[in-house]
C-alpha positions in Angstrom: 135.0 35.0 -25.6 133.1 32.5 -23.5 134.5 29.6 -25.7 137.9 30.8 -25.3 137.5 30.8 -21.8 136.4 27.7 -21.4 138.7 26.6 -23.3 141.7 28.4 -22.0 140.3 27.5 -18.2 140.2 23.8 -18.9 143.3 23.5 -20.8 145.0 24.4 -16.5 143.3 21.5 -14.8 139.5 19.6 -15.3 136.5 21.5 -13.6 133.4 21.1 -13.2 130.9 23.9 -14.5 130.4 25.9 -11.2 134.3 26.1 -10.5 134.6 26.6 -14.1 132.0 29.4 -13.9 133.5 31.1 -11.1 137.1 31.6 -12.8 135.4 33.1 -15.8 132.9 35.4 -13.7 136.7 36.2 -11.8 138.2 36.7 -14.6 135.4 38.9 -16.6 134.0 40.4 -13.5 130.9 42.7 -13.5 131.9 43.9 -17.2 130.5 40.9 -19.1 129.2 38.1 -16.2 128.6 34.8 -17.3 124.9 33.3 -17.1 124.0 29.6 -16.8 122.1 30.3 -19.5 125.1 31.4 -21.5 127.5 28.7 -20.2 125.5 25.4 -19.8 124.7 25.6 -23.8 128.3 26.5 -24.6 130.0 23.3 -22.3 127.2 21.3 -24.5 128.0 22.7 -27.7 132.0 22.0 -27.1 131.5 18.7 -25.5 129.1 18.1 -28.9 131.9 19.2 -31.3 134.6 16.6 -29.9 136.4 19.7 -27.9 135.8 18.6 -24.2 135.7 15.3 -22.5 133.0 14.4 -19.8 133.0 12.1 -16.9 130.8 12.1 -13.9 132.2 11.5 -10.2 130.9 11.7 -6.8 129.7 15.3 -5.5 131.2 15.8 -1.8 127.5 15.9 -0.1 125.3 16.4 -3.2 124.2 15.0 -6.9 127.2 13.7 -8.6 129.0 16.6 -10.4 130.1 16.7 -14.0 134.0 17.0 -14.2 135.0 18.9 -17.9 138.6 18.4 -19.4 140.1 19.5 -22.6 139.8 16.9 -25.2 142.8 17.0 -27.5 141.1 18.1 -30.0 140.4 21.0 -28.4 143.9 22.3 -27.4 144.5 22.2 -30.6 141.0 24.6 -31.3 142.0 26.6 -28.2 146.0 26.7 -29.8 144.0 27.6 -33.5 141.9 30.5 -31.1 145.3 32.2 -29.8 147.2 31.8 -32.8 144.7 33.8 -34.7 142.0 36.0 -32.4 139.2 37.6 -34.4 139.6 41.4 -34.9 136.7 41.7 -31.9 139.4 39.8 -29.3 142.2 42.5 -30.3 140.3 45.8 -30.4 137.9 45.0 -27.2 139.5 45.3 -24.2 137.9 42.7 -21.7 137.6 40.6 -25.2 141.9 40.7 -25.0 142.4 40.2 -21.6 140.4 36.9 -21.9 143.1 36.2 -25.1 146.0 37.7 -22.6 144.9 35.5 -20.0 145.5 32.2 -22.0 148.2 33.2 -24.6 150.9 31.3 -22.4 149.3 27.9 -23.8 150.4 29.0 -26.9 154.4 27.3 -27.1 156.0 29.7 -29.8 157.0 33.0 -28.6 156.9 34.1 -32.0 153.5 33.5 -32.2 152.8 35.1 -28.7 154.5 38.5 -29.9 152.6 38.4 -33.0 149.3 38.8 -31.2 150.8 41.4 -28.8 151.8 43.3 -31.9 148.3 43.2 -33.9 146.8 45.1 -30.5 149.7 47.2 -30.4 149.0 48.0 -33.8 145.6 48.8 -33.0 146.2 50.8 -29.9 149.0 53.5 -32.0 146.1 53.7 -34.5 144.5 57.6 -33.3 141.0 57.1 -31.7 138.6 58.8 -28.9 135.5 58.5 -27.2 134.1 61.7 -29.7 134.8 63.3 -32.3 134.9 66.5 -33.7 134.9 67.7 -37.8 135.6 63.5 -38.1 139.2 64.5 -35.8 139.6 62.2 -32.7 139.0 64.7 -29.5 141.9 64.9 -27.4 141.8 65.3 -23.4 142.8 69.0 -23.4 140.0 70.0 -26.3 136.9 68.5 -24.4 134.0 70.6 -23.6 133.4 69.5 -20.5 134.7 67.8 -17.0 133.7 64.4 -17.4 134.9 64.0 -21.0 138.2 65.4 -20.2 138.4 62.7 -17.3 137.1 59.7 -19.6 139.6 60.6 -22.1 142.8 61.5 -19.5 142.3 57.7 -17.7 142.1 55.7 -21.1 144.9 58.0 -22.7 147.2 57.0 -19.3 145.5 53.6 -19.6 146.4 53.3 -23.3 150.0 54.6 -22.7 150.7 52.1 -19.8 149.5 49.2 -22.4 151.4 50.2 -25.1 154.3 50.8 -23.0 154.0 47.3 -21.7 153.5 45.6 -24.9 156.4 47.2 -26.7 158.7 45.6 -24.0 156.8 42.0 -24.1 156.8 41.8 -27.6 160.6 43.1 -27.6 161.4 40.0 -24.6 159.2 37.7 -26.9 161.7 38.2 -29.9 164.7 37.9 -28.4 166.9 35.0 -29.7 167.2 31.7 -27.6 
């Protein structure tokens, strides 16, 4: 996810690794924030494998800052990433957004639907929080308050998703 991100961020316009840092902690939020720890390595590791391109400038009243762009190479990795998410970037929800958030890059609209459908797929497939007898639990047969509430929001949540993706993927496939 933090690859994709980086990625998906640089293919827009070159950064350097703080503004690049605060677009992914904007986009990912408090859910899954992004360390320097985390990032620094993975900027090294893409820059190793050919993927980003480097240059230093100038800082504005500091050390000189290092400005990150997307190598060609890696819009073609990024391209490779949103052609074909793992299973991970369909069925995790932040994971997808991250994906949703950078499936524009990708030029065919067939290939755009396509991923829409695989987490369509996996959202019409029966699941819950808990389970009873191996039987998904629905809303109205929790046993208590808070379970009915945690499984109301995402079945309303889930609903307004698939609702949305059944009319993107239909606007997708339309011809011309």
């Amino acid at each position: 996810m933090l690859e994709l991100s980086i990625l998906g961020f640089l293919a827009e316009e070159p950064l350097h690794g703080y503004e690049l840092k605060e677009r992914i902690k904007a986009l990912t939020g408090h859910v899954r924030p992004v360390s320097d720890g985390a990032l620094y390595p993975a900027i090294t590791r893409l820059v190793g494998a050919g993927l980003l391109d480097q240059r230093t400038e100038p800082g504005a009243s500091a050390a000189p800052r290092r400005i990150l762009a997307l190598s060609g190479k890696g819009r073609e990795e990024l391209l490779e990433r949103l052609r074909h998410p793992k299973q991970t970037e369909i069925t995790d929800h932040v994971r997808f957004n991250t994906v949703l958030a950078f499936l524009r890059h990708l030029p065919d609209r067939r290939e755009q639907a396509a991923v829409l459908r695989r987490r369509l797929d996996f959202l019409e497939t029966p699941s819950s929080f808990f389970y009873q007898s191996g039987k998904p639990v629905r809303a109205e047969e929790a046993d208590d308050l808070f379970r009915q509430g945690m499984l109301r929001v995402a079945r309303a949540t889930g609903e307004a998703e698939r609702t949305w993706l059944r009319e993107a993927i239909a606007l997708l496939e339309q011809p011309g």
